[in-house]
N, CA, C and O atoms as a GROMACS GRO file, in nm:
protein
  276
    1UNK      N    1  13.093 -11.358 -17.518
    1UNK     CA    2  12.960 -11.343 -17.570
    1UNK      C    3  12.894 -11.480 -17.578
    1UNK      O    4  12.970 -11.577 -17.581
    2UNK      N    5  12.721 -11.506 -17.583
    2UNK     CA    6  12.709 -11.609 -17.563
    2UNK      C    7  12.578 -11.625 -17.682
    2UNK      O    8  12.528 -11.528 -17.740
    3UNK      N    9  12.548 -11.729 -17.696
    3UNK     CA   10  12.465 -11.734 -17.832
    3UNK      C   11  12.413 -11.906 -17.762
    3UNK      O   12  12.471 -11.990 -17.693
    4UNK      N   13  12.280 -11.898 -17.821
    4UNK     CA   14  12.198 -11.996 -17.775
    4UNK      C   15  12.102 -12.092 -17.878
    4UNK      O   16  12.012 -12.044 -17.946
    5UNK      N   17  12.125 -12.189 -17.878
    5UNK     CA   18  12.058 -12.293 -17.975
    5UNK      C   19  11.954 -12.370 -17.924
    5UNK      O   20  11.974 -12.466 -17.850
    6UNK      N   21  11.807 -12.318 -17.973
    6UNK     CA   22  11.678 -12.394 -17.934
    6UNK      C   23  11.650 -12.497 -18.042
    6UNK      O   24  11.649 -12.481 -18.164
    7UNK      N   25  11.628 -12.598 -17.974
    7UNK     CA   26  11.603 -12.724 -18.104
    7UNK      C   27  11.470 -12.774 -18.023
    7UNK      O   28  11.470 -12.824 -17.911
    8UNK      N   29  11.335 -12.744 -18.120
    8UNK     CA   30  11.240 -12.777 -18.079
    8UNK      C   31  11.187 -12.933 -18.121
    8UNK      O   32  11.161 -12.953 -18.240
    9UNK      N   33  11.175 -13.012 -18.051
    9UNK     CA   34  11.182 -13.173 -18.103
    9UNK      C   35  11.006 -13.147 -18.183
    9UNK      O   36  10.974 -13.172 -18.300
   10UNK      N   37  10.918 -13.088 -18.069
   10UNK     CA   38  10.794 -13.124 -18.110
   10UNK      C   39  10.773 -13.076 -18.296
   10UNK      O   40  10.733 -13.158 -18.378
   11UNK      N   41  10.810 -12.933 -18.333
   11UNK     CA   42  10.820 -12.884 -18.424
   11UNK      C   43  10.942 -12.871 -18.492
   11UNK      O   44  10.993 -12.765 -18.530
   12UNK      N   45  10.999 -13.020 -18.510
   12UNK     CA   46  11.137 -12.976 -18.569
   12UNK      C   47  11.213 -12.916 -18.643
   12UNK      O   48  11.263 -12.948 -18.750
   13UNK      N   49  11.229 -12.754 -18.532
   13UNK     CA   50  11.329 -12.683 -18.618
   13UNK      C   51  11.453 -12.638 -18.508
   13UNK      O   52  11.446 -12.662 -18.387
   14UNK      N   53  11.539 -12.586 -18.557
   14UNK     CA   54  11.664 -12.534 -18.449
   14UNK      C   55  11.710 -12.427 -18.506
   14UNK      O   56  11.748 -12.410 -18.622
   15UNK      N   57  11.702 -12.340 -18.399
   15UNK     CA   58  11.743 -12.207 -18.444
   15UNK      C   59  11.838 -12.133 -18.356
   15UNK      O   60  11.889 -12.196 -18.264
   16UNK      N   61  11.873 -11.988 -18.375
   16UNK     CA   62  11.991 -11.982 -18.254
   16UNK      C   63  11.908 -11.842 -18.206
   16UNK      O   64  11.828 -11.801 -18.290
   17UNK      N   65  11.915 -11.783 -18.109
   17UNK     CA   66  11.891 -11.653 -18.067
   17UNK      C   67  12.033 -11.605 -17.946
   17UNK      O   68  12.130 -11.660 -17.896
   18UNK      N   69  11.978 -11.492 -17.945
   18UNK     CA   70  12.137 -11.392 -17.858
   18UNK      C   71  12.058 -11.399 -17.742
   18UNK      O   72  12.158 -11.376 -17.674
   19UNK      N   73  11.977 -11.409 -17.664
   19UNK     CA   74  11.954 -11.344 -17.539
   19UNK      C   75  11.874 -11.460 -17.458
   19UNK      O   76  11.868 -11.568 -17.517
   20UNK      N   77  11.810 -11.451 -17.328
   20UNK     CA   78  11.797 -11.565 -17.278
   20UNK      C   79  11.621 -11.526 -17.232
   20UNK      O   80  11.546 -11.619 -17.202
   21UNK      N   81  11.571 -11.382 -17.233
   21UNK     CA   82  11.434 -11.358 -17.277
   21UNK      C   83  11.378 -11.413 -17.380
   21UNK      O   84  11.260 -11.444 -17.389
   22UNK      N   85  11.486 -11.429 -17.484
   22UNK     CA   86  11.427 -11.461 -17.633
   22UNK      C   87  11.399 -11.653 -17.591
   22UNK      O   88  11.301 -11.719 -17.625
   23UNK      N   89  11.442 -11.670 -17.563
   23UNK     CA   90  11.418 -11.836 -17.511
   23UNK      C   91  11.297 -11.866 -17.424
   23UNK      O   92  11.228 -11.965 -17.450
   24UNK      N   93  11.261 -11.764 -17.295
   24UNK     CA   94  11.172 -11.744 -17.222
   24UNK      C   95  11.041 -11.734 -17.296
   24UNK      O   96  10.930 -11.774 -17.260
   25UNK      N   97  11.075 -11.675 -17.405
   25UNK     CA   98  10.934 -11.631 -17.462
   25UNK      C   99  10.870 -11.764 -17.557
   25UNK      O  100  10.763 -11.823 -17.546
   26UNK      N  101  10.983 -11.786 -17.654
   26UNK     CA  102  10.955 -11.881 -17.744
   26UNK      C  103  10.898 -12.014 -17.663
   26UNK      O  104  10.802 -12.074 -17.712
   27UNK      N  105  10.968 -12.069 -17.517
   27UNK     CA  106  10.910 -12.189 -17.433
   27UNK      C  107  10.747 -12.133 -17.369
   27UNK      O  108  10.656 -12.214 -17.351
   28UNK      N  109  10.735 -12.033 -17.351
   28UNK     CA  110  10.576 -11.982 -17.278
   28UNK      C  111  10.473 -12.013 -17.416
   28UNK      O  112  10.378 -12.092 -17.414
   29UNK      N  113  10.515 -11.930 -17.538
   29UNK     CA  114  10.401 -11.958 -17.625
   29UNK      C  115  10.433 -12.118 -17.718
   29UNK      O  116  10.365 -12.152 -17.815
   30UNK      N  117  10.552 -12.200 -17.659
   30UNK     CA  118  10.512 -12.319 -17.710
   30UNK      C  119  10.416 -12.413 -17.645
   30UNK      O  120  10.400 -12.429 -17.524
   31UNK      N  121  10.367 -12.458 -17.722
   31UNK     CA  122  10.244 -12.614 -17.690
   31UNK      C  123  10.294 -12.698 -17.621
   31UNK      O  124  10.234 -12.729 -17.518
   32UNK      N  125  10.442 -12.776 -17.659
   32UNK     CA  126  10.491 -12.834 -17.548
   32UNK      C  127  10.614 -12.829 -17.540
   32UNK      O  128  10.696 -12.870 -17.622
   33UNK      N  129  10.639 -12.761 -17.408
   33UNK     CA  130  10.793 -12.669 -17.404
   33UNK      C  131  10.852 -12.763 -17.320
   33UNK      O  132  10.936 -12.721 -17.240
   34UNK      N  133  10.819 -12.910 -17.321
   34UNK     CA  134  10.909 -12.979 -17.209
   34UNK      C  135  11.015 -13.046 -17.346
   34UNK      O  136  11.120 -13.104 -17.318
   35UNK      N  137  10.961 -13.024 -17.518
   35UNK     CA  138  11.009 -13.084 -17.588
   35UNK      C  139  11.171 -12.967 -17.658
   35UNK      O  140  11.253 -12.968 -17.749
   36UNK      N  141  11.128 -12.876 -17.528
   36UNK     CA  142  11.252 -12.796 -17.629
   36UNK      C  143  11.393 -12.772 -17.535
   36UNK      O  144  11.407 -12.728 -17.421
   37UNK      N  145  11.475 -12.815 -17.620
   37UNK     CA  146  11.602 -12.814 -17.586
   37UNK      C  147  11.706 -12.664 -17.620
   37UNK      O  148  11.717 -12.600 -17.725
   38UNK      N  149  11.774 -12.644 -17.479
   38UNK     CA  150  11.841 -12.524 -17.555
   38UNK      C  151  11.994 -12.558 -17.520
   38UNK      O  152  12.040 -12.627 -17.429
   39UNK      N  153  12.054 -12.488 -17.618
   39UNK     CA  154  12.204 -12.500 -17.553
   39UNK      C  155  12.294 -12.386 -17.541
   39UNK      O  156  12.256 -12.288 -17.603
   40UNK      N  157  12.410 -12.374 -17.474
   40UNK     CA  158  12.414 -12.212 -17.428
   40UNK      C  159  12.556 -12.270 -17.535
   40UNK      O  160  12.591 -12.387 -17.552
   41UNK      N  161  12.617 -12.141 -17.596
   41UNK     CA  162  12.757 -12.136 -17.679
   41UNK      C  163  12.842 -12.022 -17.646
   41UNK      O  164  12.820 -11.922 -17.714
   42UNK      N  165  12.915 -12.016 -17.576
   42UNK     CA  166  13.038 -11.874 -17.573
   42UNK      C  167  13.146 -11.867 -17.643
   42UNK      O  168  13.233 -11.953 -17.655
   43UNK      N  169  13.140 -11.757 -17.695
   43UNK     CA  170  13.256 -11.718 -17.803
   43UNK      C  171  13.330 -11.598 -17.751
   43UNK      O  172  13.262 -11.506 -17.706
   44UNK      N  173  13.431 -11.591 -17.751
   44UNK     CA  174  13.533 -11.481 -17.762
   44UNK      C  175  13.671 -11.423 -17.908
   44UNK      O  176  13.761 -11.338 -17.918
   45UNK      N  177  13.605 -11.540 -18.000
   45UNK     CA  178  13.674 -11.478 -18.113
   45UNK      C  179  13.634 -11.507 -18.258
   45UNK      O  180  13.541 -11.588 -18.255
   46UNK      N  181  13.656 -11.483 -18.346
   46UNK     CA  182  13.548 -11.504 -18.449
   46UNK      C  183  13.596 -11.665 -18.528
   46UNK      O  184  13.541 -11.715 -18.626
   47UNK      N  185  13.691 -11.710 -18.466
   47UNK     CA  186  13.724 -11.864 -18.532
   47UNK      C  187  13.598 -11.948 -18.486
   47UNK      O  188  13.540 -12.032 -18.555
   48UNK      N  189  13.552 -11.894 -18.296
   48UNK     CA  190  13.484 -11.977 -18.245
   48UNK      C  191  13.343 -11.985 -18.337
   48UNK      O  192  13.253 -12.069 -18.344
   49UNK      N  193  13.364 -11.874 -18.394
   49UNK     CA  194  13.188 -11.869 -18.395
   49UNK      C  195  13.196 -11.935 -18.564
   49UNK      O  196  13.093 -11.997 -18.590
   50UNK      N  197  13.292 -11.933 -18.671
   50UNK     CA  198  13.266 -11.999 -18.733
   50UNK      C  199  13.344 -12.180 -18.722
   50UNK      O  200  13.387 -12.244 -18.818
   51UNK      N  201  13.342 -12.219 -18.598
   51UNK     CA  202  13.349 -12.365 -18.574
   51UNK      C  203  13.147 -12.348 -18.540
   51UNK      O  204  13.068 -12.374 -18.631
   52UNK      N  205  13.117 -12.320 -18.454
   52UNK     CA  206  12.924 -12.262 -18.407
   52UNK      C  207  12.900 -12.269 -18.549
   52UNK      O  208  12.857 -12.380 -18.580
   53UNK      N  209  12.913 -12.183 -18.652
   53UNK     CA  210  12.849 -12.236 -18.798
   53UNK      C  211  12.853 -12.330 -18.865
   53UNK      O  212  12.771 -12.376 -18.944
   54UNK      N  213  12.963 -12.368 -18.831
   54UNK     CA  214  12.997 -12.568 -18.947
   54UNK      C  215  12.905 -12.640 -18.827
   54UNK      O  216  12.814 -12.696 -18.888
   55UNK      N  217  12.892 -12.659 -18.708
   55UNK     CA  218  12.872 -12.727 -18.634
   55UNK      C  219  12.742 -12.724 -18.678
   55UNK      O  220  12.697 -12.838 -18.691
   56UNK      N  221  12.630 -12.598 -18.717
   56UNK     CA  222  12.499 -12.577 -18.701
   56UNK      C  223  12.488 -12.643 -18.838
   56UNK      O  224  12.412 -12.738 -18.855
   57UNK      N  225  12.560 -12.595 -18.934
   57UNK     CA  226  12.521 -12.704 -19.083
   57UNK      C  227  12.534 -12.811 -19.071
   57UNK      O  228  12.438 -12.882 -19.101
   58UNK      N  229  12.635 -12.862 -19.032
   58UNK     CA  230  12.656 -13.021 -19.018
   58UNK      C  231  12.507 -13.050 -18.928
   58UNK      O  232  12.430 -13.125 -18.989
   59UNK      N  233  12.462 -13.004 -18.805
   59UNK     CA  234  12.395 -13.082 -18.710
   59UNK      C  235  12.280 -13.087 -18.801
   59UNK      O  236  12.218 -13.186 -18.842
   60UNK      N  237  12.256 -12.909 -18.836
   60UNK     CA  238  12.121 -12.894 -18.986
   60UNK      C  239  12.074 -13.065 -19.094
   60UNK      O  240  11.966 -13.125 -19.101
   61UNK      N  241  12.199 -13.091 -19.157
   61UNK     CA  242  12.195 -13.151 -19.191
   61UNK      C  243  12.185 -13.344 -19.202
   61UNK      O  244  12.138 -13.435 -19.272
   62UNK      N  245  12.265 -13.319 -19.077
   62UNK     CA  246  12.209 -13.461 -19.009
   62UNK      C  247  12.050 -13.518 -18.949
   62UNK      O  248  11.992 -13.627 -18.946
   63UNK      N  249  12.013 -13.349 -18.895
   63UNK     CA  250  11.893 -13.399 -18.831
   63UNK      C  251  11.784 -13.379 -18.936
   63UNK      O  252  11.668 -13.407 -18.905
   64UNK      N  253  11.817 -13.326 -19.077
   64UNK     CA  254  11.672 -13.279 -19.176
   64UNK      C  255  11.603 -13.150 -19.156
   64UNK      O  256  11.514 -13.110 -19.232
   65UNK      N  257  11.656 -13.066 -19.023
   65UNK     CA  258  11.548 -12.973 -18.986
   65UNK      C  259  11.590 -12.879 -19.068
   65UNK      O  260  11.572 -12.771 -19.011
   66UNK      N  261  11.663 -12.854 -19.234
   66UNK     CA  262  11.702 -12.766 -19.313
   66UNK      C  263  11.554 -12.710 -19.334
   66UNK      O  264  11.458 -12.768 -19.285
   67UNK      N  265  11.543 -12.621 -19.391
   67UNK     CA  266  11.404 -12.565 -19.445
   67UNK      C  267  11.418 -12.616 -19.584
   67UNK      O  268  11.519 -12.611 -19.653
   68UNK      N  269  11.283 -12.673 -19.621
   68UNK     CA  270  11.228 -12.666 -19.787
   68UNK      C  271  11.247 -12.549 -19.858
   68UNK      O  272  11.226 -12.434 -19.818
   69UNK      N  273  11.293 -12.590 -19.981
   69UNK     CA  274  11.228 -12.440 -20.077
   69UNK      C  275  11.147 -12.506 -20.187
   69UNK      O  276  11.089 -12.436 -20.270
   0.00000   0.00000   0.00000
């Protein structure tokens, strides 16, 4: 299975989506889609995907793009 991480520099946020339409769409209605980065992740067992979660907090947290409350 594969899971995908868009990290938009212009609007810094990073998020993950499942499908590769969902990426298609989000780069057409961005302003400037040369600033967005995606990265592809495959998993086949559920250890992988929570190493994919520490990885996304840790990166969350290094880069600031956490959300405010």
């Amino acid at each position: 299975m594969k899971v995908f991480r868009i990290t938009d520099h212009g609007q810094k946020t990073m998020f993950y989506v499942a499908t590769r339409p969902q990426i298609r769409k989000y780069k057409l209605e961005s302003k400037e889609p040369e600033l967005i980065f995606v990265e592809e992740f495959e998993y086949d067992y559920k250890w992988q995907i929570v190493v994919l979660l520490n990885d996304a907090l840790q990166t969350g947290m290094e880069q600031d793009y956490a959300p405010t409350i």
